[in-house]
Structures are given as C-alpha cells and as structure tokens.
SERO-4910 file (N, C-alpha, C, O; in steps of 0.05 Angstrom, whole numbers):
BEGIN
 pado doro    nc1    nc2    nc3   cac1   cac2   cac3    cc1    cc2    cc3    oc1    oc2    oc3
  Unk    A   -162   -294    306   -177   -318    302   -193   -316    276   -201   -292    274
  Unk    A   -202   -334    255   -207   -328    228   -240   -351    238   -242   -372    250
  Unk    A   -257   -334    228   -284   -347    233   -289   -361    201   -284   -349    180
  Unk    A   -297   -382    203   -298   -397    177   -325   -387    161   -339   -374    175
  Unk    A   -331   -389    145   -354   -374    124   -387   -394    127   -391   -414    113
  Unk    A   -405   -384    148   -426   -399    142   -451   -399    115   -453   -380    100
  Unk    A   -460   -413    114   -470   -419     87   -487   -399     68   -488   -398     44
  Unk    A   -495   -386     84   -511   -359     80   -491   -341     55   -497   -332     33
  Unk    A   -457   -343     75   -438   -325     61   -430   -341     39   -420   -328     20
  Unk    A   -432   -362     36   -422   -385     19   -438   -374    -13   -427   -367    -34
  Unk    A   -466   -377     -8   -475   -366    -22   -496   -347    -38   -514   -347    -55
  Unk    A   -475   -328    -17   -482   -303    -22   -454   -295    -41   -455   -283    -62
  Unk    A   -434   -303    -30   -403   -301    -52   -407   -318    -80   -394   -311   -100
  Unk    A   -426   -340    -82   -431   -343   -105   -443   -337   -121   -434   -336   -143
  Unk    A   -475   -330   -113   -489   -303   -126   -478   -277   -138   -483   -264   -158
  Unk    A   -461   -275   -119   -444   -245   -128   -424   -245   -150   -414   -226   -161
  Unk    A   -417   -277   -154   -392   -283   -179   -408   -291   -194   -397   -295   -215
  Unk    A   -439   -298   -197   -439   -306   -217   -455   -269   -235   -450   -264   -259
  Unk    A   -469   -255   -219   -472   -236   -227   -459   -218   -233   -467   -197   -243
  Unk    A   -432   -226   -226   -402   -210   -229   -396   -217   -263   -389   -200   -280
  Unk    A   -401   -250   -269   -395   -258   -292   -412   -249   -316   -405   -244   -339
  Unk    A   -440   -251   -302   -458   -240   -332   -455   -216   -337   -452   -212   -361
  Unk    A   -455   -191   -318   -444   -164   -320   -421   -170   -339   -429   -159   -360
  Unk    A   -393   -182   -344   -366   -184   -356   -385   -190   -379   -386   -174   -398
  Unk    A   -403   -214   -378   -414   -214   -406   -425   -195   -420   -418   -190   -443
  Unk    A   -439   -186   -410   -456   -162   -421   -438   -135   -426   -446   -115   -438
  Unk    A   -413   -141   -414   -393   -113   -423   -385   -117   -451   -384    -99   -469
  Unk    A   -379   -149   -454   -374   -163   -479   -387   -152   -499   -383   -136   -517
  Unk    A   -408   -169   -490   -426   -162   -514   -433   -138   -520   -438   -132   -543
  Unk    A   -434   -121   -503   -438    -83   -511   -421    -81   -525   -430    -80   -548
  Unk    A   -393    -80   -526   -371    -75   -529   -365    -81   -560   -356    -65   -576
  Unk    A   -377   -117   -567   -375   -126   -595   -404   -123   -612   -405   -132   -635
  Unk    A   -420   -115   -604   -442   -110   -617   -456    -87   -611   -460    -85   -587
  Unk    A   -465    -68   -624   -469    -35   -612   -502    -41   -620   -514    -30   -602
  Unk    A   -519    -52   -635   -546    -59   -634   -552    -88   -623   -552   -110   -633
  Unk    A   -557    -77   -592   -560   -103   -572   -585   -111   -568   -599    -94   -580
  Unk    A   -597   -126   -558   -627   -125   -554   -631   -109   -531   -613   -107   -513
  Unk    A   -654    -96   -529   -660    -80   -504   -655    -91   -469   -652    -75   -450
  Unk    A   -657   -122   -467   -655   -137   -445   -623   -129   -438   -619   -120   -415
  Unk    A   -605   -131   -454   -580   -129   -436   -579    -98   -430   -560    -92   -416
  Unk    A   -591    -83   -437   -595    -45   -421   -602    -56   -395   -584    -52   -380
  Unk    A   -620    -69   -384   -617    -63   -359   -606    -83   -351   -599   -105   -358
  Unk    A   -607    -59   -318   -586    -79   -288   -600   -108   -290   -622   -116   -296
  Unk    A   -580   -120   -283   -588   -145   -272   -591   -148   -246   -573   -141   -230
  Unk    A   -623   -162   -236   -621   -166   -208   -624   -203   -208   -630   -221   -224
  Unk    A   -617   -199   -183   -613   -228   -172   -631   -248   -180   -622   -270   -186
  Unk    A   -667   -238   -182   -683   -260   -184   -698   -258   -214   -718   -271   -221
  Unk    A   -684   -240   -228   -688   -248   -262   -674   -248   -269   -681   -244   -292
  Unk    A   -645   -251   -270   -616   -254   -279   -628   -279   -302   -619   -278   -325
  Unk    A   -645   -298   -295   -633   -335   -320   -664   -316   -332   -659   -303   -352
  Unk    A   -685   -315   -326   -699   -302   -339   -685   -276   -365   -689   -282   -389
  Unk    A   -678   -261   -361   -660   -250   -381   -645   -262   -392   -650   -260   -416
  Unk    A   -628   -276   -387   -618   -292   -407   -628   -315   -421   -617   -324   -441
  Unk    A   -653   -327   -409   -669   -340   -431   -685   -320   -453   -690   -332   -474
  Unk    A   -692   -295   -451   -694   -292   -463   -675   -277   -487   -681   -275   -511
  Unk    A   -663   -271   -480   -637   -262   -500   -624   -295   -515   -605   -293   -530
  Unk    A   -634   -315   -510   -623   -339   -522   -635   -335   -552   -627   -354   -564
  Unk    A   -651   -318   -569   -651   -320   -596   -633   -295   -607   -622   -293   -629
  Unk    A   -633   -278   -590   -612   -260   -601   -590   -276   -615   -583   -277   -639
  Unk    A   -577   -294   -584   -556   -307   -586   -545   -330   -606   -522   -337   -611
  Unk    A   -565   -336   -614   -572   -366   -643   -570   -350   -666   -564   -359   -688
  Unk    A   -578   -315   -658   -570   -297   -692   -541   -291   -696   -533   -278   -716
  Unk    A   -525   -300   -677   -498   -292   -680   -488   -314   -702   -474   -306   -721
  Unk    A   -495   -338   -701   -489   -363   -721   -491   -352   -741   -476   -361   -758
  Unk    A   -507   -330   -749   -518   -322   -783   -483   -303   -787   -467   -308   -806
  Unk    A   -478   -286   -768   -461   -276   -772   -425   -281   -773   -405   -272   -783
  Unk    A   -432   -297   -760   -404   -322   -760   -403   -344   -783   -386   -362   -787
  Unk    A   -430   -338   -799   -428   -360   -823   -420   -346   -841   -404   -356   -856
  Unk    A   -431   -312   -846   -423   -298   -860   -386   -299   -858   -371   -305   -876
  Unk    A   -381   -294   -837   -348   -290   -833   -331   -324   -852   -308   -326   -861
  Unk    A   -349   -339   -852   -344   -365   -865   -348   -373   -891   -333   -390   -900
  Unk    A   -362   -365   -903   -369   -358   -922   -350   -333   -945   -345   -336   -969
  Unk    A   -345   -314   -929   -322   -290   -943   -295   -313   -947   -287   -318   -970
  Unk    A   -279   -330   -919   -257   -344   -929   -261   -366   -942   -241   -380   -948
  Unk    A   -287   -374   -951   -291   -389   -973   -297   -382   -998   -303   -397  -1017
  Unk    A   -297   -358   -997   -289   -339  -1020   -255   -330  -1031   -243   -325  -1052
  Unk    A   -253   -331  -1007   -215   -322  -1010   -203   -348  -1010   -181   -345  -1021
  Unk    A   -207   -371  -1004   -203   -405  -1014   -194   -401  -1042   -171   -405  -1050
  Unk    A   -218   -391  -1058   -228   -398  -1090   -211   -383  -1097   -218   -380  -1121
  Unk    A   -185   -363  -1093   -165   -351  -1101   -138   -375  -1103   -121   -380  -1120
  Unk    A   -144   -385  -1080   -112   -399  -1093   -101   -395  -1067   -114   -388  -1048
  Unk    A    -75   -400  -1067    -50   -392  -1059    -59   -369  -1037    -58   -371  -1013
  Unk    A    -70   -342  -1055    -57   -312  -1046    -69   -312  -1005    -56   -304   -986
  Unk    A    -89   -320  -1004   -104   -318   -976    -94   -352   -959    -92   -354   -935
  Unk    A    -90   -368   -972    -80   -382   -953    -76   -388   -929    -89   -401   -913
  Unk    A    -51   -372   -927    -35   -366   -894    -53   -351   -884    -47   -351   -860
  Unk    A    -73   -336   -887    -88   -314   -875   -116   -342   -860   -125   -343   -838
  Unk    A   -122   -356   -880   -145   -372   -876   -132   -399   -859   -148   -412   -845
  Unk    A   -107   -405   -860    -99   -414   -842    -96   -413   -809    -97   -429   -790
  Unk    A    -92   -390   -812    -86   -380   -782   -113   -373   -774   -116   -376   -749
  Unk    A   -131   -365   -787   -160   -363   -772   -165   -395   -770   -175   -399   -748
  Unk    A   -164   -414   -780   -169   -436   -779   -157   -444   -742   -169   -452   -722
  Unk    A   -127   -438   -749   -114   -445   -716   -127   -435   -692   -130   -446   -670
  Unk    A   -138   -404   -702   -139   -388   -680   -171   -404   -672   -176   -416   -651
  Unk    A   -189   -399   -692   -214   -402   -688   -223   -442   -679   -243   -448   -666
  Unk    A   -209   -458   -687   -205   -479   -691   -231   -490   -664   -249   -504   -674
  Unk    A   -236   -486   -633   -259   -495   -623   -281   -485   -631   -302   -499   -629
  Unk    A   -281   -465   -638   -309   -448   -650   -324   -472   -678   -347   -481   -682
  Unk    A   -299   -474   -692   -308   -491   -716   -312   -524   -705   -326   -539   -719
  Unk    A   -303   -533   -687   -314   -553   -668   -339   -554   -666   -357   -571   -672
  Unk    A   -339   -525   -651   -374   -531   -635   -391   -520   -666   -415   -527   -667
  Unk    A   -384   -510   -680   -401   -502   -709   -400   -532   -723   -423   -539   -729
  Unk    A   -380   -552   -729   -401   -581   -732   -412   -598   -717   -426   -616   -727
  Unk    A   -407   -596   -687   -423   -606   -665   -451   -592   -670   -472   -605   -666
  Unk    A   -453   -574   -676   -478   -558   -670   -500   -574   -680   -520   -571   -666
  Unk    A   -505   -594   -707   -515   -608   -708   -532   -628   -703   -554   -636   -711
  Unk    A   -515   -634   -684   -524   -655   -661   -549   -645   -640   -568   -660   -633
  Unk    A   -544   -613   -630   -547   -600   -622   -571   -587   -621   -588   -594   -605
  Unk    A   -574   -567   -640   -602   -560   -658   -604   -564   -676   -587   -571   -693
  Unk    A   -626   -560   -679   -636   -570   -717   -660   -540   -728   -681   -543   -741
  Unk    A   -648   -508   -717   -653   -498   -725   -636   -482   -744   -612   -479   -742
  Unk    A   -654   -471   -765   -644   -469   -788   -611   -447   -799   -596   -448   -819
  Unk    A   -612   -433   -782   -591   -417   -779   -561   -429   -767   -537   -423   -770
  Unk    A   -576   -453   -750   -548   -468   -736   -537   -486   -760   -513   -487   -765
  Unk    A   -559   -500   -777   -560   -505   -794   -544   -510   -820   -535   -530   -832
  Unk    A   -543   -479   -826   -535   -465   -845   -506   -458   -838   -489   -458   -856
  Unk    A   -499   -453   -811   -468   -458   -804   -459   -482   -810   -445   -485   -830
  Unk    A   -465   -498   -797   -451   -528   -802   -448   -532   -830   -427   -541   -839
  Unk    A   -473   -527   -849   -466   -533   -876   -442   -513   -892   -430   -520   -912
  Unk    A   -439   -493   -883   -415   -473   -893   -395   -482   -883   -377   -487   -898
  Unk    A   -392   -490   -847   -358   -485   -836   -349   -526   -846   -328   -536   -837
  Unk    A   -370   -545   -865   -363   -564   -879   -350   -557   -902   -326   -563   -906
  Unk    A   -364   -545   -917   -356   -536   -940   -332   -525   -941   -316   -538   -955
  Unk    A   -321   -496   -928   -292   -489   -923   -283   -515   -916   -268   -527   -931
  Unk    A   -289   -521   -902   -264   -546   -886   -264   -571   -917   -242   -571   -929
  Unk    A   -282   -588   -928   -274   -590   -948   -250   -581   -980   -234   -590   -996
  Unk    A   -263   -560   -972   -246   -536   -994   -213   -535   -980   -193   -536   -994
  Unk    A   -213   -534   -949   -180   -539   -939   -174   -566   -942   -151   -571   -937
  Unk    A   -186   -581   -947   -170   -606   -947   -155   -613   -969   -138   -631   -965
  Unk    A   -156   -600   -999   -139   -596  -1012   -112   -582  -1003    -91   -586  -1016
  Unk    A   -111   -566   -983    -94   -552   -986    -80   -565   -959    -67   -551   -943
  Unk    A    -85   -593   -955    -71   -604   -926    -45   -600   -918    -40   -589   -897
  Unk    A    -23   -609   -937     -3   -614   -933     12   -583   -922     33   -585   -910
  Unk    A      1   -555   -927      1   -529   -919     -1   -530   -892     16   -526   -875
  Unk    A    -39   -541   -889    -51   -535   -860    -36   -549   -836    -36   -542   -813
  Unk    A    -17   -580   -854     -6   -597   -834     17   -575   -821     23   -575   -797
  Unk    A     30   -558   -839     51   -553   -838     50   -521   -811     67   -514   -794
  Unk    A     23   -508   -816     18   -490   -807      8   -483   -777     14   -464   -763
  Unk    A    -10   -508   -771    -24   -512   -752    -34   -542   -759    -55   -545   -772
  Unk    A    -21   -562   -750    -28   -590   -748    -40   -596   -731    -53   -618   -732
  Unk    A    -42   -574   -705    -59   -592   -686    -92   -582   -701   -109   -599   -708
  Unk    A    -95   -562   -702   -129   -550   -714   -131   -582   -735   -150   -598   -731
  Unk    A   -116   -586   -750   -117   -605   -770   -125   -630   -754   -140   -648   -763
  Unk    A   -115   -630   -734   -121   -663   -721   -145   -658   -706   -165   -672   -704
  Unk    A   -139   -638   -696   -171   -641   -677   -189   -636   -691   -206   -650   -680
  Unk    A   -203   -621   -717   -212   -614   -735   -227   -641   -751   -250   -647   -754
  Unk    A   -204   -654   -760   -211   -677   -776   -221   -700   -764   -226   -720   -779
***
C-alpha cells in the first residue's frame, strides 16, 4: 500500500532541492572562480540560505565587469578583419542569451557596471552588423533573436 506524502514531507522535499540547488551553485561558482567571497565558505543552513545570497548579490553584479572585459577583447579581434571572425561568431551563437540579458540589463539596473556592459555588448554587436551576411550564414538564429 503506498501512503501519499503529507505536507510536512511536501515541503521538507522542497527545502531539500532547493538547498540541493544552491550547494550545485556554489560548486559552480568555486569551481569558476578561485577568489570567492567568504559567504559561499560556509554551509548553508536552512534559515540563512536567501540571507547569504542577498548578500553575495554584489559580488554577483562584479561578474558584468568581467564578462565586459571578455567583450571588449572580441571587439578587439573585430578590428582585425576577416582573421577572428568565425571564432567571434560562434561565441556570438554559443553565448547569444547571455548577450540578450546583457541589453535587457538596462531596463533592469542602472548601475554603473551593468551599464558599462550594455554599452560594450552594443558596440560589438554594431561592429557585427557589418559583417551580417557571415553571421546570417553562421548562426542566423543568434542574428534573429539578437536583432
């Protein structure tokens, strides 16, 4: 006979996935960044879990500086020509929602670092629109959803 799950277990199974999920995050983030802020060292318990992660929310707004940098280098390799192209293409495909939510971000905040993305990942994307008839050919959909 299978006893159905009362609410208690309901969510207590959801507590446990979602602390299951920020743990995966925080593997992440260890994993891609080796100078983390001190908050993700420790365990997470149940009743400061959003507390920790509000405060780790400015860490998180410094990653924009570093993803502008990464935008900024292929708008350097643009101003070559030809040779980087296909390379700046395919990050274009691959990365293509990231650069979504980098001109949404706008809308979004109006601090200065989010800022400063949006005005770079325009600028590349300007600088590709010369080179459309490529990007159509390469990845048309980034091009349509993009534009």
């Amino acid at each position: 006979m299978i006893k159905s799950k009362g609410k208690n277990d309901c969510i207590e199974t959801h507590s446990n996935s979602l602390i299951l999920g920020l743990n995966l995050l925080k593997t992440v983030a260890v994993v891609f960044q080796n100078n983390c802020p001190h908050e993700w060292g420790k365990p997470f318990i149940h009743n400061k879990v959003f507390n920790r992660l509000l405060s780790c929310t400015s860490w998180i707004l410094q990653q924009h500086s570093s993803y502008k940098l990464t935008i900024e280098l292929l708008d350097v390799l643009i101003n070559t020509g030809y040779d980087f192209l296909k390379d700046l293409l395919t990050f274009v495909g691959i990365h293509e929602q990231y650069l979504m939510d980098s001109l949404l971000l706008g809308k979004q905040s109006l601090e200065p670092n989010a800022m400063l993305l949006v005005k770079t990942t325009v600028h590349l994307l300007a600088k590709l629109v010369h080179f459309e008839k490529e990007w159509r050919l390469e990845h048309s959909k980034s091009l349509y959803t993009i534009m």
